[in-house]
C-alpha positions in Angstrom: 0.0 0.0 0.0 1.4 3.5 -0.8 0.6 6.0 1.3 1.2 9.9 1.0 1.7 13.2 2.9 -0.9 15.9 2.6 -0.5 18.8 5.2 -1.1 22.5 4.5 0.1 25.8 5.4 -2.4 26.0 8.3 -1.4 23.0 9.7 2.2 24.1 10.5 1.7 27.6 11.1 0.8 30.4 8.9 2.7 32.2 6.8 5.8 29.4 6.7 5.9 28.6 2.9 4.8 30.7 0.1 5.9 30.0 -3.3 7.0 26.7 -2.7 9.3 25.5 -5.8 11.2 22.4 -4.9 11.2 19.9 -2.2 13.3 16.7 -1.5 12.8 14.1 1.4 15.7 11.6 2.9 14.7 8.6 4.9 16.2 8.5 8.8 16.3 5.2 9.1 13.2 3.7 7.3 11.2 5.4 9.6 10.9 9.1 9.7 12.1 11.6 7.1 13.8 15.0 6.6 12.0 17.4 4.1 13.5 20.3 2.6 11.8 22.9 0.5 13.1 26.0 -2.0 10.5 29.1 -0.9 11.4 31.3 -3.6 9.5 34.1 -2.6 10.9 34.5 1.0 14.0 33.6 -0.4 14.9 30.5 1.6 14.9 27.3 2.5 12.4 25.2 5.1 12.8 22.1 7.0 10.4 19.9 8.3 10.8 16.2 9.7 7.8 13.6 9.4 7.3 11.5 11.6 6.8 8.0 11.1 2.8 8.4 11.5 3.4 11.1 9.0 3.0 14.1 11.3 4.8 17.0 9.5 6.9 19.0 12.4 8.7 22.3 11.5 12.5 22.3 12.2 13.6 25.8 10.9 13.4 28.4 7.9 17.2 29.5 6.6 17.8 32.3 4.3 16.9 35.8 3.6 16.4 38.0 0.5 20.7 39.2 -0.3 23.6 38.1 -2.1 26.2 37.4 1.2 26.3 34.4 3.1 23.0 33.1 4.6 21.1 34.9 2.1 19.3 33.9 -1.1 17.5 35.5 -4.4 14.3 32.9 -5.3 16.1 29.6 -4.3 14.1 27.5 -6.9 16.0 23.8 -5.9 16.9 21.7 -3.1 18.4 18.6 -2.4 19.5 16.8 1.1 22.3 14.5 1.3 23.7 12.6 4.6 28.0 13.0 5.5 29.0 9.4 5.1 31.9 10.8 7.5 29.6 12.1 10.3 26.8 10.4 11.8 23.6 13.3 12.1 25.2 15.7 9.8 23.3 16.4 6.3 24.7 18.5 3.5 21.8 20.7 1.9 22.5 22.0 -1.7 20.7 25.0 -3.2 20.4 26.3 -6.3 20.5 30.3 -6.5 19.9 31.3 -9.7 19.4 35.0 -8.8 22.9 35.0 -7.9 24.2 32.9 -10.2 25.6 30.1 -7.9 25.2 26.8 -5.9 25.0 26.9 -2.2 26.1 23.8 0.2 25.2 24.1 3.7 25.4 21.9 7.1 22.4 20.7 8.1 23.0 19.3 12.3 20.1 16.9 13.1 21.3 17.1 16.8 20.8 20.7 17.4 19.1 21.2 14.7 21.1 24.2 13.1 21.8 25.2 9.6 25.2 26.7 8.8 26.7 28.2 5.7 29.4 26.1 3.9 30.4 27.8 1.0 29.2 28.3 -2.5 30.1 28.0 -6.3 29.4 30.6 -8.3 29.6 31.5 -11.9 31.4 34.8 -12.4 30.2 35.3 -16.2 26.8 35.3 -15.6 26.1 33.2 -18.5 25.0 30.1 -16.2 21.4 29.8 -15.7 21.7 27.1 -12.7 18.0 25.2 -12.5 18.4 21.5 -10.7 20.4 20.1 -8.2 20.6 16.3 -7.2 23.3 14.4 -5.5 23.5 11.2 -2.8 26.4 10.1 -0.5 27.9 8.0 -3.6 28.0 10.1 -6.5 28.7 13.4 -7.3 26.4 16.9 -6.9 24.9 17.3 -10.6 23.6 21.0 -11.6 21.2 21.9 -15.0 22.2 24.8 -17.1 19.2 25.7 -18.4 20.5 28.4 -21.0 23.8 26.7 -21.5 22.0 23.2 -21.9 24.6 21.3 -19.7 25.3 19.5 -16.8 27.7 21.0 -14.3 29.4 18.3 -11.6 30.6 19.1 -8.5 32.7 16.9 -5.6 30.6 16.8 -2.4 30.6 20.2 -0.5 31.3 22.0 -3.5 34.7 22.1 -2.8 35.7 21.2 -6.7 34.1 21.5 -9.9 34.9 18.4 -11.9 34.0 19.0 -15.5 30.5 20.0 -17.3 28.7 17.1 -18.9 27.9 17.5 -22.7 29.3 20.9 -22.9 29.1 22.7 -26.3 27.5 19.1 -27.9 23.9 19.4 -28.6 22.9 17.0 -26.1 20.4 18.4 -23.8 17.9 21.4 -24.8 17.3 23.8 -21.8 17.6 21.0 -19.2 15.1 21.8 -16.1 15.7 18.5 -13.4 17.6 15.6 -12.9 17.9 13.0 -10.4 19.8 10.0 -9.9 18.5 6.4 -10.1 21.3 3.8 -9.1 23.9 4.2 -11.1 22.2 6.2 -13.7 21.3 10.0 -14.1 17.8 11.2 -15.8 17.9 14.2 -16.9 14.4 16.2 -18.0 14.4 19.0 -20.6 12.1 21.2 -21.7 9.4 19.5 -24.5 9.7 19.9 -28.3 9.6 17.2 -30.6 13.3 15.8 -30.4 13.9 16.3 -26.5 11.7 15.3 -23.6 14.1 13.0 -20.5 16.9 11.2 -21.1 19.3 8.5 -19.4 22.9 8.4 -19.2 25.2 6.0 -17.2 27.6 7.2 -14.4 30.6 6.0 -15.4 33.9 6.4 -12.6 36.4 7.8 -15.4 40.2 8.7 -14.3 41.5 12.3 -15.7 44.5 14.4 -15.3 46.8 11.2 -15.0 50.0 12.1 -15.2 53.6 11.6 -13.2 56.3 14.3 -12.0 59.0 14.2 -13.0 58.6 12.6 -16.5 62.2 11.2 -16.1 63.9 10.2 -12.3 66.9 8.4 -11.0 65.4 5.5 -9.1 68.4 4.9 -6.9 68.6 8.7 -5.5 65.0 9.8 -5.9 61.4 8.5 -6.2 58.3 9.8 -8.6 55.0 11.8 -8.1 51.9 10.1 -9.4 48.7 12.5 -9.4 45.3 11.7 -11.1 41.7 12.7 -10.7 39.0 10.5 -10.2 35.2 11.8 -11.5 32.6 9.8 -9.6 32.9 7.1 -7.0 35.5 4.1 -7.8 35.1 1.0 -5.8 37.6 -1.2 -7.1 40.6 1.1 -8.3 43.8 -0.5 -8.8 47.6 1.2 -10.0 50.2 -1.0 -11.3 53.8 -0.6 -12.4 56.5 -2.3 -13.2 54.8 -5.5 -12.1 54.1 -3.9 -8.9 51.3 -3.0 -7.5 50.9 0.5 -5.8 47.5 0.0 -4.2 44.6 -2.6 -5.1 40.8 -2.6 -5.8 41.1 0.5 -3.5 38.0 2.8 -3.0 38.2 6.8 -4.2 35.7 9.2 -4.0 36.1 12.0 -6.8 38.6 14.4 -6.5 42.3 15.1 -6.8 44.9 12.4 -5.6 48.9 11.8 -5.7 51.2 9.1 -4.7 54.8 8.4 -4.8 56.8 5.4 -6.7 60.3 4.5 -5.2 61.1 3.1 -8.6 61.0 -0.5 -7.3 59.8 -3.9 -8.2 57.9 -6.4 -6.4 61.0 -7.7 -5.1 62.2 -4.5 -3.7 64.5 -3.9 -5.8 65.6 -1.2 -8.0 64.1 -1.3 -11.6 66.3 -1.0 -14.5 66.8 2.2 -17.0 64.3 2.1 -19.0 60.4 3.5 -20.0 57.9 2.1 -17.8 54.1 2.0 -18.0 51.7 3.0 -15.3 48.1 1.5 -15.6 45.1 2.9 -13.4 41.9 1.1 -13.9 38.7 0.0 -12.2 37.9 -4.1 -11.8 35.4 -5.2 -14.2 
């Protein structure tokens, strides 16, 4: 049997919502949920828990009309995400298109405060954000409306990883997304070529590259950085018949080793070009 949650403005006290434009729920447990809404029109965002008869129970508003921290211009979507690294701590993202950015903020279940992390935003102006979506094992995905991409984010917002499709007439005016497993749906605007579409997220390894390019393995050892866009569970690095780490798990972002430019016997390799391979199991 499905059951749903109807309550109204009344119900919770009047004047809390007005303009409602987004809202996204996250389980606690199986038993009770957090809700979060975008009210455009007092420029904020609302939280409620439900309780596991259903009970809607008002936690806080967050947000005024500005562009500084703590303030909004017609916050039109919202998503809720829990800290895989903190137990009761939820990341909240917001999309700000009045100011042209992406807002993350801290979301404490135990005192029930909201606090400002930080925010992304685009400096040409060009970037009409629309639709955020994100969960603890993927990335935070972002709809250009005007620009018809996808921009993806690491969790906090604390790198922006690459725009999806950009410049390839892909998406037209792309309006909400979510994610489904391992899979992204994307909506766009009707006409009679568009309407939603799938696409797989794939764990892809960028900026792979060592420094120095050339090294004395008896005197010195080697720098190996790379970049991981989405979650890896089964990364492995291999060279020289040796491996460096094994069917590791990366979340996406920036990483760097060092190579003492030995084998698997501990010994030191040869002169000579060598080949580093990175790739997932399976």
């Amino acid at each position: 049997m499905q059951e749903s949650i109807y309550f109204y403005d009344a119900n919770i006290g009047v004047g809390i919502l007005d303009h409602p434009e987004d809202v996204e729920c996250i389980s606690i447990n199986g038993t009770s949920a957090y809700l979060v809404i975008a009210d455009s029109r007092y420029h904020r965002i609302v939280l409620y828990k439900i309780a596991p008869d259903l009970t809607p129970y008002y936690i806080c508003a967050y947000g005024s009309l500005g562009n500084g921290i703590g303030e909004f211009r017609e916050p039109i979507s919202a998503c809720i995400v829990p800290c895989t690294d903190s137990s009761g701590i939820y990341r909240i993202y917001v999309v700000d298109p009045g100011n042209y950015r992406i807002v993350s903020l801290i979301f404490n279940s135990t005192t029930n405060n909201v606090a400002w992390e930080r925010s992304f935003t685009d400096e040409t102006k060009r970037a009409s954000f629309w639709s955020v979506t994100s969960n603890p094992y993927y990335c935070v995905y972002v709809t250009d409306r005007f620009q018809h991409k996808i921009w993806v984010f690491t969790h906090g917002l604390i790198e922006l990883l690459y725009t999806y499709k950009n410049n390839e007439e892909v998406f037209e005016a792309p309006i909400d997304l979510c994610i489904y497993q391992d899979e992204i749906c994307v909506t766009e605007l009707w006409s009679a070529t568009t309407g939603i579409q799938y696409f797989k997220i794939i764990p892809e390894i960028r900026e792979f590259y060592p420094e120095p390019q050339n090294f004395d393995a008896t005197e010195d050892s080697v720098k190996i950085n790379f970049r991981v866009d989405e979650t890896a569970h089964y990364l492995t690095m291999e060279v020289a018949g040796r491996s460096l780490f094994e069917n590791q798990y990366f979340t996406p972002g920036h990483y760097s080793l060092y190579w003492d430019g030995r084998d698997t016997l501990g010994k030191v390799i040869l002169p000579g070009n060598y080949v580093i391979r990175i790739y997932c199991q399976g």
